[in-house]
C-alpha positions in Angstrom: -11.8 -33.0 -48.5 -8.0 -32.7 -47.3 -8.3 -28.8 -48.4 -11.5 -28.6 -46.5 -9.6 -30.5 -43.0 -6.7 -28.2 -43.7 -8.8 -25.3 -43.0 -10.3 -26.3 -40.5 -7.2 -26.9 -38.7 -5.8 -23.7 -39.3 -8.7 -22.3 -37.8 -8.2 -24.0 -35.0 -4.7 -23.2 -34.3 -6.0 -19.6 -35.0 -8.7 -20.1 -32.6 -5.9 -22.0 -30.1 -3.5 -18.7 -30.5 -6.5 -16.5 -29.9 -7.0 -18.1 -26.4 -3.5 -18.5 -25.3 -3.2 -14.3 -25.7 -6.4 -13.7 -23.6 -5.7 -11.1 -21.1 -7.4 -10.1 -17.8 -6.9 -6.9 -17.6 -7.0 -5.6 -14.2 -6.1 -1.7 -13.9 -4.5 0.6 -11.3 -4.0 4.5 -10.8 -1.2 5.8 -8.3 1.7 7.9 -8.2 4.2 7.2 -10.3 5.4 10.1 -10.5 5.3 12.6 -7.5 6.1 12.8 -4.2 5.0 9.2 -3.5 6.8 7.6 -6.6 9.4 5.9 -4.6 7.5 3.8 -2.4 4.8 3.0 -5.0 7.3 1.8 -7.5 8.3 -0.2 -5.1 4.8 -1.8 -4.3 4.3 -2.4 -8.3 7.3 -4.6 -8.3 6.7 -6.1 -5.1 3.0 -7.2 -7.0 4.4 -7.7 -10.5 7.2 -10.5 -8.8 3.3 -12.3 -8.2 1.5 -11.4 -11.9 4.9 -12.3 -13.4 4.8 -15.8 -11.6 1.6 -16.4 -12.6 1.8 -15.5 -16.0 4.5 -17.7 -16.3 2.7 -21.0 -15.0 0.2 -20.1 -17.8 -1.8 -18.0 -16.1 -5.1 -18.2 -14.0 -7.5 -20.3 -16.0 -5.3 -20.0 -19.3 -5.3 -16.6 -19.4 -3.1 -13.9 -18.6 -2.8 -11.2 -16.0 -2.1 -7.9 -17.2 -2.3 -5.0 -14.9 -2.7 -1.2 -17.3 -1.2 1.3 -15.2 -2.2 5.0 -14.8 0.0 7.6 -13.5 -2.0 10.0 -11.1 0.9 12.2 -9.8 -0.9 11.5 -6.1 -3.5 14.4 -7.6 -6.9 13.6 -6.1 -8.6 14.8 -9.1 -6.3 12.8 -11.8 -7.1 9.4 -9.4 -10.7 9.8 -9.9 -10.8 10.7 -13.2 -8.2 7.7 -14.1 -10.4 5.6 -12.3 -13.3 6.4 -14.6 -11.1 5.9 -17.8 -10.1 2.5 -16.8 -13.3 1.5 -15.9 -15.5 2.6 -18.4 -13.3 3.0 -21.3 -10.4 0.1 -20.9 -13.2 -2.3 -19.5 -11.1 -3.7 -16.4 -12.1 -6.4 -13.8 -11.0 -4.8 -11.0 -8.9 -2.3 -9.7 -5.8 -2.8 -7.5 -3.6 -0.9 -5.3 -4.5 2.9 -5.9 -2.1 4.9 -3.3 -3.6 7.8 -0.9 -6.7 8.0 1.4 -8.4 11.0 -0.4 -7.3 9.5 -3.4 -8.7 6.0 -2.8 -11.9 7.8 -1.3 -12.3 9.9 -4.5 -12.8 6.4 -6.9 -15.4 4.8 -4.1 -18.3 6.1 -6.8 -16.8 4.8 -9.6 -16.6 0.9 -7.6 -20.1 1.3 -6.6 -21.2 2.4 -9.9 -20.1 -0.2 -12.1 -19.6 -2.9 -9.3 -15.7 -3.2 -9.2 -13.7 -4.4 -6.8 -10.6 -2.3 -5.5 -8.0 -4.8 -4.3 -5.5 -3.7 -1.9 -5.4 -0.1 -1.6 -2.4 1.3 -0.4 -3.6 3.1 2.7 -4.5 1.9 5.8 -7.6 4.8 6.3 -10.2 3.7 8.5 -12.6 5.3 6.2 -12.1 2.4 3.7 -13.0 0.2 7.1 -15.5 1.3 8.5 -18.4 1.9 7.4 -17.8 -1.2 4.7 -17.1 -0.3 1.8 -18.8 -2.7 -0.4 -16.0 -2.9 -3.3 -13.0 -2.0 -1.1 -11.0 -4.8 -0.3 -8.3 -4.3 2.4 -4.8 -6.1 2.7 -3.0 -3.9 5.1 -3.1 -2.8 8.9 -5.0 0.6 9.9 -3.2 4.0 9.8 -5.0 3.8 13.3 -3.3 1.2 14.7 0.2 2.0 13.2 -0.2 5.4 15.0 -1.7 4.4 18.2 1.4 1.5 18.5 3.7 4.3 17.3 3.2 6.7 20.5 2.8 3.8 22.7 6.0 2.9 21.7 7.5 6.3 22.5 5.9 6.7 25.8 6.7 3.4 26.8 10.4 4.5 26.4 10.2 7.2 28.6 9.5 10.0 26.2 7.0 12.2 27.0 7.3 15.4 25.1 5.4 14.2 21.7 4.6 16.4 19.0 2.5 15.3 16.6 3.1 16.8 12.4 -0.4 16.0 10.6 -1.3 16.5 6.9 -4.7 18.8 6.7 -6.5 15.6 4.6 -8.4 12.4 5.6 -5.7 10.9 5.8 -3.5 13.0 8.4 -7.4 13.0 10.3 -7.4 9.3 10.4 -4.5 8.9 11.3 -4.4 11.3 14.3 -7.3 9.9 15.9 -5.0 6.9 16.1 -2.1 8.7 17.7 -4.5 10.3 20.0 -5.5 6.7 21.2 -2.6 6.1 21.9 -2.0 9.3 24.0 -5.1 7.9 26.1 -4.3 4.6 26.6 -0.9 6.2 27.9 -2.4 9.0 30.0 -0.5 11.3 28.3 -1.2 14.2 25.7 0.7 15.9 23.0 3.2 18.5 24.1 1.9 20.0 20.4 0.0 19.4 17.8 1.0 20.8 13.9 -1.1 20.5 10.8 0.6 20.5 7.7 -0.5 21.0 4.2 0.2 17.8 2.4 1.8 19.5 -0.8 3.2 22.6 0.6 4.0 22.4 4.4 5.4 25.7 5.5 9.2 24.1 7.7 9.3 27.9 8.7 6.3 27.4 11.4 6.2 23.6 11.6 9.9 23.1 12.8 10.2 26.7 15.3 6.5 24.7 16.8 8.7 21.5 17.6 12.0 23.0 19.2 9.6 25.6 20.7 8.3 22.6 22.7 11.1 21.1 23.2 9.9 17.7 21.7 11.7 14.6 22.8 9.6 12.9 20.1 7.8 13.5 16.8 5.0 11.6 15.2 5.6 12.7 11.9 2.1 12.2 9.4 2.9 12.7 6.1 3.8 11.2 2.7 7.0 10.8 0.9 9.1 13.8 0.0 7.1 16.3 2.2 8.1 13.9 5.3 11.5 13.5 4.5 12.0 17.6 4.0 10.6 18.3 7.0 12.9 15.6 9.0 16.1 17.6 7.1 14.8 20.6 7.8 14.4 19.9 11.3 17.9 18.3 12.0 18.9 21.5 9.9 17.6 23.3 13.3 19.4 21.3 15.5 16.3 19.1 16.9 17.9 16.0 17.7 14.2 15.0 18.6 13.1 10.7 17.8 10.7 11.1 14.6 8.3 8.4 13.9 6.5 8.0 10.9 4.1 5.5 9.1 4.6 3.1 6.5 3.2 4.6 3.6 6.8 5.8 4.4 8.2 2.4 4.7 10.3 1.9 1.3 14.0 1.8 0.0 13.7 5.3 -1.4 12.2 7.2 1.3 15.7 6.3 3.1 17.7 7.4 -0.2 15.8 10.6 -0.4 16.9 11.3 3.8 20.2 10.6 2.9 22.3 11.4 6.1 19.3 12.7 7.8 17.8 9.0 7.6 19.7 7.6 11.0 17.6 6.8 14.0 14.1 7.2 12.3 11.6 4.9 13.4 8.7 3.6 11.0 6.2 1.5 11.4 5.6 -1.5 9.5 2.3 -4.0 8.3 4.1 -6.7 7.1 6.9 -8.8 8.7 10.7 -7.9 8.7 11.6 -8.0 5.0 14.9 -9.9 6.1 13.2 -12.6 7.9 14.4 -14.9 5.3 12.6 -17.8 7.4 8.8 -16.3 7.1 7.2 -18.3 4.5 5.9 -15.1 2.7 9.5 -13.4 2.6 11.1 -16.4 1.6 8.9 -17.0 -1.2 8.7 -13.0 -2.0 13.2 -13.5 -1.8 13.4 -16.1 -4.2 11.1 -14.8 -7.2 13.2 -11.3 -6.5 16.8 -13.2 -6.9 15.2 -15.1 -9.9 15.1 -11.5 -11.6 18.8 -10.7 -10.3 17.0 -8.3 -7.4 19.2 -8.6 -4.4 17.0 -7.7 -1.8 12.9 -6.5 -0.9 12.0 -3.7 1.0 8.9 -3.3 3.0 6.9 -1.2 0.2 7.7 -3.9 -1.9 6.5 -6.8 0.2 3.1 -5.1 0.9 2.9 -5.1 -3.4 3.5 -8.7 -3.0 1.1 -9.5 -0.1 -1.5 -7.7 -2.0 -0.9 -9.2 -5.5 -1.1 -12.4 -3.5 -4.8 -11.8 -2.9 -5.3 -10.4 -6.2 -4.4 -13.7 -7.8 -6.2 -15.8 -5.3 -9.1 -14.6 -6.0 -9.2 -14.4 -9.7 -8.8 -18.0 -9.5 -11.5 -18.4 -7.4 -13.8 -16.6 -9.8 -13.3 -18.9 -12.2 -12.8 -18.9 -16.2 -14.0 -16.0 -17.8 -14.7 -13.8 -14.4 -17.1 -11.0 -14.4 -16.6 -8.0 -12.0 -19.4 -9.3 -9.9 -18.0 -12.4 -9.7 -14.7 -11.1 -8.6 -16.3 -9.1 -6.0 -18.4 -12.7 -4.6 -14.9 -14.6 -4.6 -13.0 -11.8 -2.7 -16.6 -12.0 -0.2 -15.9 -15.8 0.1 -12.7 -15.5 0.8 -11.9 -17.1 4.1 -8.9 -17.9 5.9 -6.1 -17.2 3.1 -2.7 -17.5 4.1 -0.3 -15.3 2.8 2.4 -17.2 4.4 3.6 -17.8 8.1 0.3 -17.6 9.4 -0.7 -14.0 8.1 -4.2 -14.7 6.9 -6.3 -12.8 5.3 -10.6 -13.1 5.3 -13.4 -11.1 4.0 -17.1 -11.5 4.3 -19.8 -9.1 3.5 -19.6 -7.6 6.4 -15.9 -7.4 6.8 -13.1 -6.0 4.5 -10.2 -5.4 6.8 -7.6 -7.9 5.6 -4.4 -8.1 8.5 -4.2 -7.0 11.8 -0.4 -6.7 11.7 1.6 -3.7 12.9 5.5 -3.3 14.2 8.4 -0.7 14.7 11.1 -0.6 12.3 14.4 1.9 12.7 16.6 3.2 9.8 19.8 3.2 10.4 23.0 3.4 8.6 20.3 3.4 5.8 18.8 0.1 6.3 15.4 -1.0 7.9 16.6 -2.6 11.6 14.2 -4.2 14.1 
């Protein structure tokens, strides 16, 4: 008998080990590498201060967060395909913060297909607004709204020789029709207008087009190291012109990578000032940073935060052992969440949007300045 409740009791603590190592495994496909690797490395520990956290207070009904990563190279093809391979081979919940409008566009079939949720997507396409997108669950501001407050900004300076740079994708589309808003609301119209091949922009015709028209002003769309080449190559010209671009721009690298060219660029923003150390969010973003011996956030990094925020939230509301179609009702029912200092988040079947939030934010000397 006290072989037979020995064995048992082993089994039990097996059994007990078992379910103390259960992992929900939650996947995501991005850049890593690439022209975009800055900022979304950035986002990724921004969420992982979050997962981490969690993980630590034993995680979300006993079991684990763990988030399997797939580089895409910001390669539309490689972010479908990834997709694909994390959904139907690695068997995640839900996906999270894939990075690029095109790119987010191109898993869409692969949420609808198996009924997952994508959580956060870093882009702020209008496309993954409107129409709803059943399984697309949005954190951040519209690309539309950054770029209509962008030339509003400009005009309302007194500059009114805009050009306007635009990738040749759904993003640089989506984001020019909110540019152009903002033209109208302003009465005003775009000394130029430049598309721009999002891998290989040709400087040789898109900077001559700027000083030809004397721009006071560019609205630079673009991502990454394509942006930040063209800005050098421009103040290689001798264009002294203001350039304004979005925040999928909006991280610690992307200023490294300027370098001296970085000075008096304006970009816009969806979360509050990452050195508001009295915001609720940034505060409590600050302090699980300084616990890791990181000195500082950056806005790329608090928008990984804010998103992995949501993440979390609703995995708890899920409940134990959550099924993707029960991550997709929680995120539905999700009403009213507060991220922190009054930046609230709410979805319903008919409405994915996430924050309405949208500021200015110049580099200079290298730092984000409001």
């Amino acid at each position: 008998m006290k072989r037979t409740r020995t064995l048992c009791a082993a089994a039990l603590l097996a059994f007990s080990a078992l379910g103390a190592s259960a992992q929900i495994l939650i996947g995501q496909t991005a850049g890593m590498t690439g022209s975009v690797a800055a900022s979304v490395n950035e986002t990724i520990g921004g969420a992982q201060l979050v997962i981490d956290a969690a993980n630590a207070q034993g995680g979300i009904h006993g079991e684990k967060i763990e988030v399997l990563r797939m580089d895409d190279g910001f390669d539309v093809k490689r972010a479908s395909e990834n997709a694909r391979v994390l959904i139907e081979d690695k068997k995640v919940l839900a996906l999270f913060m894939s990075r690029g409008t095109p790119h987010s566009q191109a898993i869409i079939p692969w949420l609808d297909k198996y009924d997952v949720a994508l959580i956060g997507p870093s882009t702020g396409a209008m496309v993954l607004h409107k129409p709803l997108q059943k399984h697309v669950f949005n954190v951040r501001a519209t690309y539309q709204r950054e770029a209509e407050k962008a030339v509003q900004h400009l005009l309302t300076i007194g500059l009114t020789r805009i050009a306007v740079v635009h990738v040749t994708d759904s993003f640089g589309a989506d984001a020019l029709e909110g540019a152009m808003t903002g033209f109208a609301k302003g009465k005003a119209k775009p000394t130029v207008t430049i598309p721009a091949d999002r891998d290989k922009p040709d400087y040789k015709t898109i900077v001559p087009a700027i000083k030809g028209a004397d721009a006071q002003a560019v609205v630079w769309i673009g991502s990454g190291v394509a942006v930040v080449d063209g800005i050098k190559a421009l103040r290689a010209a001798g264009s002294a012109a203001q350039v304004v671009t979005l925040s999928n721009n909006a991280s610690s690298g992307f200023i490294k990578q300027l370098g001296d060219a970085s000075k008096g660029v304006i970009v816009t923003q969806v979360f509050p000032n990452e050195r508001s150390l009295g915001h609720p969010m940034v505060k409590e973003a600050l302090a699980l940073a300084q616990a890791k011996g990181q000195s500082e956030l950056s806005p790329a990094a608090l928008e990984g935060f804010a998103s992995a925020k949501v993440l979390v939230e609703a995995l708890r509301r899920a409940g134990p052992k959550p099924t993707r179609a029960r991550m997709v009702a929680a995120l539905d029912g999700l009403r009213g969440y507060d991220l922190g200092g009054g930046l609230e988040v709410s979805y319903s079947p008919t409405d994915h949007s996430g924050i309405d939030f949208a500021d200015l934010s110049i580099i200079s000397d290298g730092r984000f300045k409001r």
